[in-house]
C-alpha positions as CSV (number, residue, x, y, z in Angstrom):
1,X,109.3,-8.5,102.2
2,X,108.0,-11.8,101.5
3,X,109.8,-14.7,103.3
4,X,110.6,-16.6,99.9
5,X,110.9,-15.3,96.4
6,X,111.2,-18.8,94.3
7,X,107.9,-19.2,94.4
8,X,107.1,-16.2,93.3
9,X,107.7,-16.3,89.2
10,X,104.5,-17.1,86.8
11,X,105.5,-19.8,85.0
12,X,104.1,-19.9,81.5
13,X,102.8,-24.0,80.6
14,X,105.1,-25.9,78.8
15,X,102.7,-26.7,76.1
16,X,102.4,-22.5,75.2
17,X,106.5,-22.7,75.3
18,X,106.3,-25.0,72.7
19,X,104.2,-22.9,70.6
20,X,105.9,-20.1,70.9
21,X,109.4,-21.4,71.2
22,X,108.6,-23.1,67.3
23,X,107.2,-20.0,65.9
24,X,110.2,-18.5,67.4
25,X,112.4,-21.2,65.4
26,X,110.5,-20.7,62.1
27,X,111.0,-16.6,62.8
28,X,114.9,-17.2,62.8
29,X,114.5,-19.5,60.1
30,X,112.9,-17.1,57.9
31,X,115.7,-14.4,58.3
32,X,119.3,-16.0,58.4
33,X,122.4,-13.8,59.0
34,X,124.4,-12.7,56.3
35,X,126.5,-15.5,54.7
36,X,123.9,-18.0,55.5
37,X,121.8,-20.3,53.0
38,X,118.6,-19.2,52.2
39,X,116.1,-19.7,54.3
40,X,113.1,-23.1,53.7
41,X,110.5,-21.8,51.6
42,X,107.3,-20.6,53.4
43,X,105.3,-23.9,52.6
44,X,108.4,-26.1,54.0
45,X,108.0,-23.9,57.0
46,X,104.6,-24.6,57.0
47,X,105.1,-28.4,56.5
48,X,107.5,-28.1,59.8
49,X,104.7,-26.7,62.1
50,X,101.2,-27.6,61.3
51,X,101.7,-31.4,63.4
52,X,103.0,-29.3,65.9
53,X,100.4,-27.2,65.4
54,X,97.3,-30.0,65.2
55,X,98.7,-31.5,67.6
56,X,98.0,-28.7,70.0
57,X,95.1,-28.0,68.7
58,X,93.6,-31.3,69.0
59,X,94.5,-31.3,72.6
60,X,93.1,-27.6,73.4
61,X,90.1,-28.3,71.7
62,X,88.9,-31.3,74.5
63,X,85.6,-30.3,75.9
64,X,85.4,-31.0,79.7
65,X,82.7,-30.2,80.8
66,X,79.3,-27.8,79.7
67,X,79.0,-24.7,81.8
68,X,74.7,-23.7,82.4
69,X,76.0,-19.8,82.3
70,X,79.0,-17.4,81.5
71,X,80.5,-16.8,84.5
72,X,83.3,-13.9,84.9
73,X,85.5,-13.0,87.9
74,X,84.7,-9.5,89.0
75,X,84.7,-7.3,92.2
76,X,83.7,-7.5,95.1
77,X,83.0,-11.2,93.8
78,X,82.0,-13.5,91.0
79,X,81.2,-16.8,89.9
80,X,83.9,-18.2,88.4
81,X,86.1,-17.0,91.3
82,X,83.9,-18.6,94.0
83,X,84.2,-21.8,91.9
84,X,88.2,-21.2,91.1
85,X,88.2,-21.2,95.2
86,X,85.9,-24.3,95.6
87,X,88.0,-26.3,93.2
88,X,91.3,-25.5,95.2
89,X,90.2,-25.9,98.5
90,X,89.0,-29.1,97.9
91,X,92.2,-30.1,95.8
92,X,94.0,-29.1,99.3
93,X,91.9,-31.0,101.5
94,X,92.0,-34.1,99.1
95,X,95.6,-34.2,98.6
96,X,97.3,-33.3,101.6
97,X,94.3,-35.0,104.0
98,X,94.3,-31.4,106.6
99,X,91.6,-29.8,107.4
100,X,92.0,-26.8,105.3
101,X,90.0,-23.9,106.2
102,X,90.0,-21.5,103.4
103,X,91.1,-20.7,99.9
104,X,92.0,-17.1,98.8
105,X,93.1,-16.2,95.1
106,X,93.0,-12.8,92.8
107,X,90.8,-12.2,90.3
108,X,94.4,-11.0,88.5
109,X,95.1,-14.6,88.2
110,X,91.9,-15.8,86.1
111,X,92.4,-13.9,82.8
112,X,89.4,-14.8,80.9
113,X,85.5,-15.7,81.5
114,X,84.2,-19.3,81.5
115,X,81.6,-19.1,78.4
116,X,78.4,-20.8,77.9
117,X,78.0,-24.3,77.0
118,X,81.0,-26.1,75.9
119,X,84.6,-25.3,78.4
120,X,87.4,-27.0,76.7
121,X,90.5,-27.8,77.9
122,X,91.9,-24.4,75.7
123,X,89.6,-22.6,78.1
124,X,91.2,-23.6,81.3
125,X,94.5,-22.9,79.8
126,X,92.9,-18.9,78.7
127,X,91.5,-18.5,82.4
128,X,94.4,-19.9,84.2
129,X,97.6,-19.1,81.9
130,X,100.1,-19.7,84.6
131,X,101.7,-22.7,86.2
132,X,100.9,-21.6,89.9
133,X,100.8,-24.1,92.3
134,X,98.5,-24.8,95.4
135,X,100.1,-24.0,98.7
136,X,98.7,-24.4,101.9
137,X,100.1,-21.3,104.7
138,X,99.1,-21.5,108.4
139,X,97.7,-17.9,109.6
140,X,96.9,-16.7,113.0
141,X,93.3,-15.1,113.9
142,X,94.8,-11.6,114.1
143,X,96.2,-12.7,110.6
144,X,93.2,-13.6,109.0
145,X,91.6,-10.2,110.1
146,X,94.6,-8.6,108.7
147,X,93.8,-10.6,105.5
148,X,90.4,-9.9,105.5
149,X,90.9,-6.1,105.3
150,X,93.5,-6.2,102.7
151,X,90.8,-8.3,100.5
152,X,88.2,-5.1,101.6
153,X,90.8,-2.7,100.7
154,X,91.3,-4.1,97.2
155,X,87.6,-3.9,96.6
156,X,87.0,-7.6,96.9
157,X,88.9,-11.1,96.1
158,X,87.7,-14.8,95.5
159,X,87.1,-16.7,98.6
160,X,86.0,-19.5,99.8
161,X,85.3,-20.8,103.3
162,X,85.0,-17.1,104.1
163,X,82.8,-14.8,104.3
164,X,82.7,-10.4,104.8
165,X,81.2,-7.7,104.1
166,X,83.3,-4.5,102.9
167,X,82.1,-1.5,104.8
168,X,84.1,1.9,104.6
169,X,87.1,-0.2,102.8
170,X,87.5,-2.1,105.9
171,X,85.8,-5.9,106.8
172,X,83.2,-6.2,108.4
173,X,80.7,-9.2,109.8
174,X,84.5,-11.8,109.5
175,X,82.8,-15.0,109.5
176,X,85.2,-18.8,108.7
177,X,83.7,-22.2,107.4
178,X,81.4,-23.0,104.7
179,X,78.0,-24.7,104.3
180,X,76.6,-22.7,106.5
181,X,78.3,-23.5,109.5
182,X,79.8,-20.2,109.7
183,X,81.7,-19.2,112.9
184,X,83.7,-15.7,113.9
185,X,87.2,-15.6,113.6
186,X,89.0,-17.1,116.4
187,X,92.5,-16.7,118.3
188,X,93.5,-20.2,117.0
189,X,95.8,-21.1,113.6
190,X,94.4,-21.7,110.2
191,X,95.0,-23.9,107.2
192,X,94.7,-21.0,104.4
193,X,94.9,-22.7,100.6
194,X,96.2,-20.1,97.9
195,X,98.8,-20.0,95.2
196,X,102.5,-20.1,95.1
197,X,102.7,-16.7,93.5
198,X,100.3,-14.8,96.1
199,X,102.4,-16.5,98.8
200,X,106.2,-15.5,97.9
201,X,105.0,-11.9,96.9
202,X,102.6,-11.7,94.4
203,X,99.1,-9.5,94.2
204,X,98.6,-7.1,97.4
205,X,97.7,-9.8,100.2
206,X,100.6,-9.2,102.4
207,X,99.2,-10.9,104.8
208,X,99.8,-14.0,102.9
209,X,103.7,-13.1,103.0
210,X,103.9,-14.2,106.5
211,X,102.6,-17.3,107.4
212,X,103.4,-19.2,110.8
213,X,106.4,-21.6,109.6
214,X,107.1,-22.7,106.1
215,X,104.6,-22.9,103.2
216,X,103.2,-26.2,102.4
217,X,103.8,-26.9,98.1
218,X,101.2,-29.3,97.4
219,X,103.0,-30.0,93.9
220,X,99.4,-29.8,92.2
221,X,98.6,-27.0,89.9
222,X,95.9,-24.6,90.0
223,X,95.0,-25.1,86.4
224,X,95.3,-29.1,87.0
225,X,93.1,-28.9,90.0
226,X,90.6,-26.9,87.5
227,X,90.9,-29.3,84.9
228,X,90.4,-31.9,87.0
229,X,87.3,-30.5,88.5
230,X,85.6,-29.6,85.0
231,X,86.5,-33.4,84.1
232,X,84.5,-35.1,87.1
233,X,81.9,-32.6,86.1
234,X,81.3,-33.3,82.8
235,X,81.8,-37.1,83.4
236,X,79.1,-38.7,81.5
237,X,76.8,-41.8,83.6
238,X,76.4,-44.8,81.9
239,X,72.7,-43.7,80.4
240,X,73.7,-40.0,79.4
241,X,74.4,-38.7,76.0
242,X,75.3,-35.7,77.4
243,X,78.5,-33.7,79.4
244,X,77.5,-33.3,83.0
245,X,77.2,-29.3,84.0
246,X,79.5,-27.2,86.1
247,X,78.0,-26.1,89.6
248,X,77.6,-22.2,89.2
249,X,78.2,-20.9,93.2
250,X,76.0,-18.7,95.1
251,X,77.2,-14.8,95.5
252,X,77.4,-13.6,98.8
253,X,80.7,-14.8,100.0
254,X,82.2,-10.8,99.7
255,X,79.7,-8.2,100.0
256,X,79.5,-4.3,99.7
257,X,77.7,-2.9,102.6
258,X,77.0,1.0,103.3
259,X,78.1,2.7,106.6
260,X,78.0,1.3,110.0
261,X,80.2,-0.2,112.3
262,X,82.6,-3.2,112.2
């Protein structure tokens, strides 16, 4: 079993509580218990939500940032989960100021595609539904092996700082770092960046279960570190008329290889 269970619950964003938590209101509304006034007439209902419902709107609708090309997460990899895994392992360096090795998510967590053009702040909130926060875990080398063939035996997982191939379900060519300066994995510790709910028991990682120590709760969302990302991308120069473009990664990170040895 995971050491800690708090962390482990998906937290839905307060602004979709809202939503849901007024169309619950106006539900009730609409059928009182016996003995009770009649319920407000549908356009008083109406009148009641639609600021609520603009409001919402208005904010979901903010365009961050243009993307140059769908991207989708899929197995053994895909774009928008190598750039999920970019995003949060440079949140984790940035905010806590360690050296932070490598990121690891699921591609259950992302629940929708990044479209074409325009990725608005309601797009962000489709991909990433859940408040899951950043946590950093410290693994050992025979951990990260461990790790690295429970992401071969799930067919593939986003990664970043990482790189494998999948041979026979198992990995294979385990290399750590990024831009290039890949290295095998050694018998040292490592700063591993993932979610709260992968850490405390979530997805089929287990490795990530049992880190050396406590986990590290960087207090910065996943979504947030996305948002943020897609904002500094799309950030306009002071001679541009148009949104800046998101980086799409390179593939390669996790790849399917046939037969062989480790």
């Amino acid at each position: 079993m995971p050491a800690s269970t708090a962390m482990r619950r998906r937290r839905w964003p307060a602004s979709v509580l809202a939503l849901v938590l007024l169309m619950a209101g106006a539900s009730l509304l609409a059928s009182p218990a016996r003995g009770q006034a009649a319920p407000p007439e549908p356009d008083e209902l109406e009148a009641l939500i639609v600021p609520y419902r603009e409001i919402l709107l208005t904010r979901m609708s903010e365009v961050l940032a243009v993307s140059p090309t769908e991207m989708r997460a899929r197995d053994p990899e895909g774009p928008l989960g190598n750039l999920a895994c970019d995003i949060v392992l440079a949140s984790a360096r940035r905010t806590t100021g360690l050296p932070v090795d490598l990121c690891v998510l699921n591609n259950g967590g992302l629940r929708a595609s990044l479209p074409l053009g325009a990725v608005t702040l309601g797009h962000v909130y489709e991909i990433m539904p859940f408040d899951n926060e950043i946590v950093i875990l410290r693994l050992s080398g025979p951990q990260i092996r461990v790790l690295a063939d429970e992401i071969a035996a799930g067919g593939g997982e986003p990664v970043a700082g990482l790189s494998l191939a999948i041979r026979d379900g198992r990995a294979a060519e385990l290399r750590v770092g990024s831009d290039g300066d890949l290295a095998p994995v050694a018998d040292r510790e490592y700063l591993v960046a993932t979610s709260d709910y992968l850490a405390s028991g979530g997805g089929r990682m287990e490795a990530l279960w049992h880190p050396l120590g406590d986990a590290l709760v960087t207090g910065v969302l996943v979504r947030d570190a996305l948002v943020e990302a897609f904002r500094a991308a799309g950030e306009r120069g002071p001679d541009e008329e148009d949104l800046g473009t998101l980086p799409v990664p390179t593939l390669g990170r996790v790849r399917l290889v046939e037969g062989g040895g480790r």
